[in-house]
VOBA-1610 file (N, C-alpha, C; in pm, whole numbers, padded with zeros to 5 digits, always signed):
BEGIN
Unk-07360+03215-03307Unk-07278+03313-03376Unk-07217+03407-03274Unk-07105+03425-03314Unk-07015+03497-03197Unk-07119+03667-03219Unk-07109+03729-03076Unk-07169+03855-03090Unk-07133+03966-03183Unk-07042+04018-03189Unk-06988+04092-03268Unk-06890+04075-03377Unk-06856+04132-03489Unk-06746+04140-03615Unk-06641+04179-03549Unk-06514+04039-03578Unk-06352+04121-03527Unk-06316+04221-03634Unk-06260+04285-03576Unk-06200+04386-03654Unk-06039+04408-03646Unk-06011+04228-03631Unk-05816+04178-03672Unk-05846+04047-03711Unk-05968+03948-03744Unk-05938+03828-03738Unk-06047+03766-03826Unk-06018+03752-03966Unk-06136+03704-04004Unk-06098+03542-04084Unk-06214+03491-04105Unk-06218+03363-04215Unk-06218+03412-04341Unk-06140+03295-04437Unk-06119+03294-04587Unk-06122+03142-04593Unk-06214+03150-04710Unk-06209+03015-04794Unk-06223+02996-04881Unk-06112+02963-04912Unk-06120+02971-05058Unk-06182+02850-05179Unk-06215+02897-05277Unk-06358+02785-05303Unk-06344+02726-05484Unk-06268+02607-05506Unk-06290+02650-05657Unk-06414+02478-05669Unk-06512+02490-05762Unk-06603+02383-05772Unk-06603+02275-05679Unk-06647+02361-05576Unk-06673+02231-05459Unk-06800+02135-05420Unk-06909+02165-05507Unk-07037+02077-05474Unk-07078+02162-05366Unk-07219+02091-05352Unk-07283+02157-05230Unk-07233+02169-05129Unk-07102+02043-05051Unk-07087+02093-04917Unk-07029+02221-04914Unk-06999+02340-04985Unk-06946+02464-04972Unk-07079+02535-04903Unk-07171+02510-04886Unk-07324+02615-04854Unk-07296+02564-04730Unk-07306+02464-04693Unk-07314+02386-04517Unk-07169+02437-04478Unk-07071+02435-04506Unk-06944+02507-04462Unk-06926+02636-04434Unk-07005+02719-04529Unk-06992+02853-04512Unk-07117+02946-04415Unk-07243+02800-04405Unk-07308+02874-04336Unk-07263+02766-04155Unk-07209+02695-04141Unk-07146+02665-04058Unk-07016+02777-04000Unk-06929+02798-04073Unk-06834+02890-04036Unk-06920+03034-03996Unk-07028+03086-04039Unk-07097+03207-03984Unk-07160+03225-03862Unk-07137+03101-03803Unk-07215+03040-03722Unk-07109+03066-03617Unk-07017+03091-03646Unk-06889+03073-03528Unk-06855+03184-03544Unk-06826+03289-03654Unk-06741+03405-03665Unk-06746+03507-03748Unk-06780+03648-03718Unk-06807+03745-03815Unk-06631+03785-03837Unk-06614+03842-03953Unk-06651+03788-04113Unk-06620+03675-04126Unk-06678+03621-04231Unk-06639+03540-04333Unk-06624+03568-04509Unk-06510+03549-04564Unk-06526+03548-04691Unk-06466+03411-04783Unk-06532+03448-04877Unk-06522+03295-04958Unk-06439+03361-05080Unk-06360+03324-05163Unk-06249+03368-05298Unk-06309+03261-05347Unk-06423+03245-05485Unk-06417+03165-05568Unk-06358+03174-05626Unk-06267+03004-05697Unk-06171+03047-05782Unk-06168+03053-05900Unk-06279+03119-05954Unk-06301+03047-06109Unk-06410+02925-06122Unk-06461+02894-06087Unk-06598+02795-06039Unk-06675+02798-06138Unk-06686+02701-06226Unk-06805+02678-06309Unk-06906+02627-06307Unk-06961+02566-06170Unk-07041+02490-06125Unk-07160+02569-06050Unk-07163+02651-06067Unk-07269+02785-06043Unk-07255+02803-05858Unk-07210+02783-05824Unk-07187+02831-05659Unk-07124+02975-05635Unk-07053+03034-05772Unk-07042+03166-05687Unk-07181+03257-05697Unk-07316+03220-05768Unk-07363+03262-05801Unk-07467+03256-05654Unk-07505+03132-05651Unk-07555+03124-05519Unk-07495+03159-05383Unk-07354+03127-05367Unk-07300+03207-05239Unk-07318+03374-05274Unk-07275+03476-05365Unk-07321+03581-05412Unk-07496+03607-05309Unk-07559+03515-05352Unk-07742+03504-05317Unk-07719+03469-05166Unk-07645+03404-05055Unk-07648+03427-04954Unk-07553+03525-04898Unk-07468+03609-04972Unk-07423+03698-04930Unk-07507+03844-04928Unk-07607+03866-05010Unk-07684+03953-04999Unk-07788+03979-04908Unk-07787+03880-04793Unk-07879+03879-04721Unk-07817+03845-04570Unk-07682+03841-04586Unk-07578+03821-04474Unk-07462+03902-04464Unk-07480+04049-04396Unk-07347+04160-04421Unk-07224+04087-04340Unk-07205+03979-04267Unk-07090+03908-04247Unk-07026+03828-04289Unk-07101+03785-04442Unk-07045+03708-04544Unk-07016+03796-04704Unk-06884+03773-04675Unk-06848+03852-04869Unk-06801+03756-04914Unk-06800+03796-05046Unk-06776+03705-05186Unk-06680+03788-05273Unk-06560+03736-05284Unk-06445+03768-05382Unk-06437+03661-05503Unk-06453+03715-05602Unk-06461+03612-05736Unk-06372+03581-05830Unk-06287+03543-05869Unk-06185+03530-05933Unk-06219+03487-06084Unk-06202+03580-06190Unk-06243+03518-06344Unk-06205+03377-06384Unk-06102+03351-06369Unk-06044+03198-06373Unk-05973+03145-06265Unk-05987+03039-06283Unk-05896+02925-06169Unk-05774+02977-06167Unk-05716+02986-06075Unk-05555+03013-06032Unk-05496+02980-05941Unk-05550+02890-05796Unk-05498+02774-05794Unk-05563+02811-05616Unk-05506+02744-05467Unk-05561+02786-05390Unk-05430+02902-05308Unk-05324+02880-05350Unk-05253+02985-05290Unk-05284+03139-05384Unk-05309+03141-05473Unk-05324+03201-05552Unk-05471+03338-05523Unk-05555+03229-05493Unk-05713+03254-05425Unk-05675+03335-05288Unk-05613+03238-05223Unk-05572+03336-05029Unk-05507+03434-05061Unk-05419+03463-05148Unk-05343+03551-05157Unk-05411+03672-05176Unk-05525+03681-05297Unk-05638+03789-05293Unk-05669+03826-05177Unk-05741+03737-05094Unk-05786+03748-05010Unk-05722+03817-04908Unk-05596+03758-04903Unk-05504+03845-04762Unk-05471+03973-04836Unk-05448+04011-04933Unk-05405+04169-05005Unk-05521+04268-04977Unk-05669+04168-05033Unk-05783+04264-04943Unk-05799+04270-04795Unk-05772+04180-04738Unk-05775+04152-04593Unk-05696+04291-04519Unk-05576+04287-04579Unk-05472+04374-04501Unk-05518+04489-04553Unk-05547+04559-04686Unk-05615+04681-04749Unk-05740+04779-04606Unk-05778+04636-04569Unk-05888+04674-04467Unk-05865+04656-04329Unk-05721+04636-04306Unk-05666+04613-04149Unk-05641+04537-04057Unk-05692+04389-04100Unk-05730+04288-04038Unk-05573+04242-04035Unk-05561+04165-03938Unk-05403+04111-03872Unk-05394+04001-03936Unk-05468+03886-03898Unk-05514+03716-03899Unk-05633+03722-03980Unk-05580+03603-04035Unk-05670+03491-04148Unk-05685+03366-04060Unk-05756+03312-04064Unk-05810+03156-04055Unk-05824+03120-04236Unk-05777+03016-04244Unk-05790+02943-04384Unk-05852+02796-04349Unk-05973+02762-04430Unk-06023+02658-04412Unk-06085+02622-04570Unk-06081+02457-04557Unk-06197+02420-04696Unk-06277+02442-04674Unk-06355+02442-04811Unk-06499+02492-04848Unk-06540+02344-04884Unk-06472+02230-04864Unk-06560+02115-04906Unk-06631+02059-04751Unk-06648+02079-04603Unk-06654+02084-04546Unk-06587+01930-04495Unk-06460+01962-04508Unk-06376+01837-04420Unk-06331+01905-04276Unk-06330+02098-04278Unk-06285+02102-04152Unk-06355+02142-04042Unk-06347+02180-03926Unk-06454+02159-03785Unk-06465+02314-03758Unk-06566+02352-03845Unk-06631+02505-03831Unk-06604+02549-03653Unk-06658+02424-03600Unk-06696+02481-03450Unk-06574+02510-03352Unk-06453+02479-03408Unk-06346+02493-03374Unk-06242+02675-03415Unk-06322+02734-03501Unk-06348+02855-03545Unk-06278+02965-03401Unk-06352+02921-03308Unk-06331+03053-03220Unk-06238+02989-03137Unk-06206+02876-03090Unk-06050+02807-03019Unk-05971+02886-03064Unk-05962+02856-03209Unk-05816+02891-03272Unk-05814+03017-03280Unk-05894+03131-03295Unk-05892+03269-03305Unk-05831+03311-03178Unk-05877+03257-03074Unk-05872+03290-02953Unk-05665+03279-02918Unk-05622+03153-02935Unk-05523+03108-02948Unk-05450+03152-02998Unk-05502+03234-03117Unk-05387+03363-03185Unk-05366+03457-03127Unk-05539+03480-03081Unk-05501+03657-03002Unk-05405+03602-02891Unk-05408+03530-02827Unk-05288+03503-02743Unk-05167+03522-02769Unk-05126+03455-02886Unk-04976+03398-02902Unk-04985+03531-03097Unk-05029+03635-03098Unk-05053+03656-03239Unk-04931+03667-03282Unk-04775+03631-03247Unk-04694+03639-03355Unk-04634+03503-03444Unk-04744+03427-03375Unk-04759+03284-03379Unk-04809+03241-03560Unk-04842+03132-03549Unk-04921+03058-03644Unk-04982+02935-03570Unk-05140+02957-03551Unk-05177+02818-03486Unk-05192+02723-03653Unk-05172+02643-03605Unk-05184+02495-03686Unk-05251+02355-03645Unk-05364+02350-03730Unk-05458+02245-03664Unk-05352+02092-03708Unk-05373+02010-03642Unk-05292+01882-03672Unk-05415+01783-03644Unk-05426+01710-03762Unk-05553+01630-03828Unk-05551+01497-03697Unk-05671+01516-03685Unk-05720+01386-03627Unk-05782+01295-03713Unk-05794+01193-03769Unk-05850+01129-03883Unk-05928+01022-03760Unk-06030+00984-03870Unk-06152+00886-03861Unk-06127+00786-03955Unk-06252+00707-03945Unk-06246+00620-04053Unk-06239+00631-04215Unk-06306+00761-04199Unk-06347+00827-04342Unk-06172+00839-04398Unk-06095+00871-04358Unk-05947+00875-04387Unk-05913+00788-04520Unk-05876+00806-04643Unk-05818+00714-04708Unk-05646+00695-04636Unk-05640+00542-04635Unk-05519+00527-04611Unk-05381+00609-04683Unk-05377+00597-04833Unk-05338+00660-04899Unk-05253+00736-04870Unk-05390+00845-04859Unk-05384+01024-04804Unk-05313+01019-04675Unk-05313+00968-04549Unk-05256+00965-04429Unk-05156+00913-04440Unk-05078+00828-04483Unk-04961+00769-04519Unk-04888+00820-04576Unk-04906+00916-04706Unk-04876+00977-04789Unk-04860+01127-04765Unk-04905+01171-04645Unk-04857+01278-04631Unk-04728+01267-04513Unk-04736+01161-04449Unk-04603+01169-04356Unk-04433+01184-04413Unk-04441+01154-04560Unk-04362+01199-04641Unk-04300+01368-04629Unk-04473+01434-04632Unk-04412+01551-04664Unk-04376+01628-04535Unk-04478+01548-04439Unk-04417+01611-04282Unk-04259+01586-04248Unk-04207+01524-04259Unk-04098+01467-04248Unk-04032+01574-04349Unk-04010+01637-04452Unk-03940+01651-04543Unk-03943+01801-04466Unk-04099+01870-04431Unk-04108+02020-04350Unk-04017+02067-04245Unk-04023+01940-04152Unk-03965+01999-04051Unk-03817+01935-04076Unk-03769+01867-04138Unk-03614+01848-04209Unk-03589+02023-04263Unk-03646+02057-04345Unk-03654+02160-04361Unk-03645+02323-04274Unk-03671+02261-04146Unk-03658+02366-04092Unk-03631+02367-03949Unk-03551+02232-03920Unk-03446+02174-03810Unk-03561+02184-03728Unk-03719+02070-03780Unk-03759+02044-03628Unk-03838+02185-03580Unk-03886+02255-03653Unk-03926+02359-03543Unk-04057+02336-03471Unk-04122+02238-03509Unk-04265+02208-03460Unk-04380+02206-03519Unk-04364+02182-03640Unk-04432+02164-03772Unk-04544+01997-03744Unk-04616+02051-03659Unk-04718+01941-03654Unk-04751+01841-03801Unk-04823+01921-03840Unk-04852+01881-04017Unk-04847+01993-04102Unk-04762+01909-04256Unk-04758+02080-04341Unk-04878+02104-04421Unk-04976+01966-04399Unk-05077+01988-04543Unk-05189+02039-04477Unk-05236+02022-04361Unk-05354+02039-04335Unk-05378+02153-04329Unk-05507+02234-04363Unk-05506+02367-04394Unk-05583+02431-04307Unk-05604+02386-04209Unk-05753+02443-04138Unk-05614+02533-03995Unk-05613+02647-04002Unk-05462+02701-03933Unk-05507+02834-03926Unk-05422+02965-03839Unk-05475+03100-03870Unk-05371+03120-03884Unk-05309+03203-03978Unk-05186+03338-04047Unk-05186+03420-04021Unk-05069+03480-03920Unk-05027+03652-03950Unk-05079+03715-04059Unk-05145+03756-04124Unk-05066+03835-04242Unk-05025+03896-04274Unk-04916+03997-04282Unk-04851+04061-04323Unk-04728+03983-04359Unk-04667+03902-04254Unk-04542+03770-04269Unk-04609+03701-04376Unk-04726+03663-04413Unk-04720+03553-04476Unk-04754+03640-04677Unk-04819+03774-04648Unk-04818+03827-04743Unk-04665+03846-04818Unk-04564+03903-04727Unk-04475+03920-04749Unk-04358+03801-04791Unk-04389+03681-04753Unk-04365+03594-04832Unk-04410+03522-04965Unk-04550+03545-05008Unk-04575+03546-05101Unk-04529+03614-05243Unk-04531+03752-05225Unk-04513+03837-05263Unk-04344+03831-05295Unk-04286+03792-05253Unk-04121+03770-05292Unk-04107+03660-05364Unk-04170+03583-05409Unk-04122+03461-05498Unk-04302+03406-05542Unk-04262+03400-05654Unk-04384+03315-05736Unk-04440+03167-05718Unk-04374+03092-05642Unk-04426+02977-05575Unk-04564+02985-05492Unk-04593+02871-05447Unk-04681+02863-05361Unk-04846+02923-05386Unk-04868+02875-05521Unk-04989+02979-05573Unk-05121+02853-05600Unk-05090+02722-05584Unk-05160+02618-05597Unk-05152+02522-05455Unk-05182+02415-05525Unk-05173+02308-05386Unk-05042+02300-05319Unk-04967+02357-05353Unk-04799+02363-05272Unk-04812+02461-05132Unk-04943+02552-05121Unk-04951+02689-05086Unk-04920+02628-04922Unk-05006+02536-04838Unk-05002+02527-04734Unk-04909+02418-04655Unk-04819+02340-04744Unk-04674+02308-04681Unk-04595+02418-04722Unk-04561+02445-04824Unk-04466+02573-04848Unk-04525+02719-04730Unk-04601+02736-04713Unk-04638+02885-04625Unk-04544+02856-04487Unk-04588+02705-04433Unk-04537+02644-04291Unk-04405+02671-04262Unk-04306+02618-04422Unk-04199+02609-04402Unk-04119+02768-04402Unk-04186+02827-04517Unk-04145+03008-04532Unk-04115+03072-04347Unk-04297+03043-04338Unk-04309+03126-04207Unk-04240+03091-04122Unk-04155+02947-04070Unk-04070+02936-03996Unk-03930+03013-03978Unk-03898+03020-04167Unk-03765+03061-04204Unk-03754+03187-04117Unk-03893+03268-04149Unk-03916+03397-04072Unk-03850+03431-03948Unk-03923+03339-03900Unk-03942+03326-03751Unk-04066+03316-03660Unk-04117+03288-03757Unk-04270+03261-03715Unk-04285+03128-03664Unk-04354+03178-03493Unk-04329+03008-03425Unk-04468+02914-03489Unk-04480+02816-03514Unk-04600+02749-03508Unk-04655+02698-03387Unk-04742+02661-03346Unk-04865+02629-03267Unk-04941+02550-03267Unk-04993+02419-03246Unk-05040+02286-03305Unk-05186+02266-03181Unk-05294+02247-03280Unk-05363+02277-03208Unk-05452+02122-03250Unk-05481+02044-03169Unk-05591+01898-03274Unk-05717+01924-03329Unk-05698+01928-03418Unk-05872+01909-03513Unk-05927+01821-03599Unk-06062+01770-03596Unk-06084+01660-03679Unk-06040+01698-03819Unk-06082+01576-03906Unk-06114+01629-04022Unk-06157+01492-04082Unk-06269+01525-04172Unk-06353+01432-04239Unk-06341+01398-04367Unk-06330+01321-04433Unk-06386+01257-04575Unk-06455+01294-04608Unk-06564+01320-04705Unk-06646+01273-04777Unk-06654+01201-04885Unk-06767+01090-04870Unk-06817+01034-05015Unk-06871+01075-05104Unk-06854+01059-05284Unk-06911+01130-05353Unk-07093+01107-05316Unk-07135+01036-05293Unk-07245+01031-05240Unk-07314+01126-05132Unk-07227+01154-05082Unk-07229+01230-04920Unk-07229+01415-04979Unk-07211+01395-05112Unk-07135+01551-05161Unk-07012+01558-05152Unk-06922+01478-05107Unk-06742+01506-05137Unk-06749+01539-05265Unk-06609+01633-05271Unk-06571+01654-05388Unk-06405+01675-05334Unk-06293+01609-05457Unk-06156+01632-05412Unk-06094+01641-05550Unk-05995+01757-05573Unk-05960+01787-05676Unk-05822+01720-05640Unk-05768+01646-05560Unk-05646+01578-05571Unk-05621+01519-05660Unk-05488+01491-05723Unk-05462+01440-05834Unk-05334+01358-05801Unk-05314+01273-05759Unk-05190+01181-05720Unk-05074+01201-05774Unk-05048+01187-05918Unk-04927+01205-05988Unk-04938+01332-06036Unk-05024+01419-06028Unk-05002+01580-06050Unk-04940+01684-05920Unk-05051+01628-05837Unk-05005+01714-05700Unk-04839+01679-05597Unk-04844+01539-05660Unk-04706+01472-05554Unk-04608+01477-05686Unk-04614+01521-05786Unk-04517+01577-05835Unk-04523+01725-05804Unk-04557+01815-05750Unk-04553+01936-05732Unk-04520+01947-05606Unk-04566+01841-05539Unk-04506+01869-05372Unk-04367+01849-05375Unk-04312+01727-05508Unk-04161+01705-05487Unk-04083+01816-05531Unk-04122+01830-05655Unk-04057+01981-05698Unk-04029+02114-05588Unk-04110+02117-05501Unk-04141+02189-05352Unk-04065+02145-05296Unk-04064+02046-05218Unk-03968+01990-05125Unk-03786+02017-05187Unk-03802+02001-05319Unk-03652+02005-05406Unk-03644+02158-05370Unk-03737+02228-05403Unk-03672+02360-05395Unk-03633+02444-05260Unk-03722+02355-05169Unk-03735+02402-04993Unk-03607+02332-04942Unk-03566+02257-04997Unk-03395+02158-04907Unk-03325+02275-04944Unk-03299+02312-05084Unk-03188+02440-05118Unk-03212+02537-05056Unk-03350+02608-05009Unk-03346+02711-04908Unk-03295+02661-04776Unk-03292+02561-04730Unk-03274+02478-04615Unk-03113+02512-04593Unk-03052+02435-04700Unk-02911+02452-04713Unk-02849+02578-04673Unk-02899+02692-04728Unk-02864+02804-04743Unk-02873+02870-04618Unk-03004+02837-04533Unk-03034+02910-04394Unk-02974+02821-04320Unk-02926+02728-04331Unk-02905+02653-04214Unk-02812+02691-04132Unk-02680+02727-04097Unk-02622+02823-04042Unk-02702+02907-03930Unk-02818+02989-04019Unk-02900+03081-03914Unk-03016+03001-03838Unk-03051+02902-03888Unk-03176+02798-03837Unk-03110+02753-03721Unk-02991+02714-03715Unk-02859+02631-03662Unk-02861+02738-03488Unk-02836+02857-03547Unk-02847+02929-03442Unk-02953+02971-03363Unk-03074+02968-03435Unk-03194+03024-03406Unk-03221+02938-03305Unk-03207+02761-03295Unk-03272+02706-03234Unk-03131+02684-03108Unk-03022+02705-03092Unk-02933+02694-03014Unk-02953+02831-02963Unk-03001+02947-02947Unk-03066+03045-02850Unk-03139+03010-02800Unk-03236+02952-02891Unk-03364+02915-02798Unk-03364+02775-02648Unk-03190+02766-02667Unk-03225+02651-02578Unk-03175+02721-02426
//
């Protein structure tokens, strides 16, 4: 466990009925970085009750609870409104089903304080555990991100394990009602670019699990990839519109 609590850089994870691997994730992530907080999102599966029970016995772990499900952009968003209430700069966002690499926690913190007007972005290393599917199926939406935003360096838009400004990324929230579910972490990528927020690509595993193993995945094939398209439909028309200034942004930079 890192020695001391930052006081600009904490973890959020946000948590809606994830099975047990949420306890091994969250006491993994404590393990790397004071604070940590978890946003259940409405969880009926009794885990906010028990994370609650290891938060009382751990002042570097809080628990934000949400009465009902409202989706995972929806969940961070709490989280960063309290986050910033209390001063903190940077978020790290990670699952609570433990697909991402806790121990990689203080790299990426570190990597912000460097570059903090940045966004680091982990870019998935897959294993075997990988459904083909899922890896195939997201090169769709990578492709559609950085179309979106002429190339700026958009490693991957889905993977979520990344640290956020926040105030840029609050402030994009907060202007349009999108991005409050599974859309939250390709749509944030593409916003924060519009910004001007550089991204940062940093490699990190990431694992499967079997329901056997404790996986749990609330993906839904024809629910979620209709919502990513609807996303992507609505991110080309912002595209259109900035392009002119995107046009220029990256012809300075050369």
């Amino acid at each position: 466990m890192m020695a001391g609590a930052s006081t600009t850089h904490l973890v959020l994870i946000p948590s809606y009925n994830p099975g047990r691997k949420v306890y091994e994730t969250v006491r993994a992530a404590r393990r790397f970085w004071t604070p940590v907080w978890v946003i259940v999102d409405g969880s009926t599966d009794g885990s906010a009750e028990e994370l609650q029970h290891m938060a009382a016995s751990d002042p570097g772990l809080s628990i934000i609870t949400l009465a009902r499900n409202a989706g995972k952009g929806s969940a961070m968003l709490r989280g960063l409104d309290r986050a910033a209430e209390l001063g903190y700069t940077h978020a790290l966002s990670m699952d609570s089903d433990g697909q991402h690499p806790a121990d990689l926690i203080p790299a990426f913190m570190a990597a912000s304080m460097q570059a903090p007007d940045c966004m680091i972005l982990g870019r998935p290393v897959f294993d075997a555990s990988a459904p083909a599917l899922r890896v195939n199926g997201r090169k769709v939406s990578n492709w559609w991100a950085n179309l979106e935003t002429l190339w700026s360096g958009i490693g991957d838009s889905l993977y979520g394990f990344r640290v956020y400004p926040i105030e840029p990324l609050r402030q994009v929230m907060h202007r349009q009602r999108f991005m409050r579910r599974f859309d939250f972490d390709p749509e944030a990528v593409v916003r924060m670019c519009w910004r001007g927020v550089k991204p940062v690509n940093l490699p990190a595993p990431v694992r499967y699990f079997t329901a056997a193993e404790g996986g749990v995945s609330h993906f839904n094939y024809l629910r979620d990839n209709a919502l990513l398209t609807w996303m992507h439909a609505r991110l080309f028309f912002g595209f259109a519109l900035r392009l002119p200034l995107l046009v220029a942004r990256k012809l300075a930079r050369r």
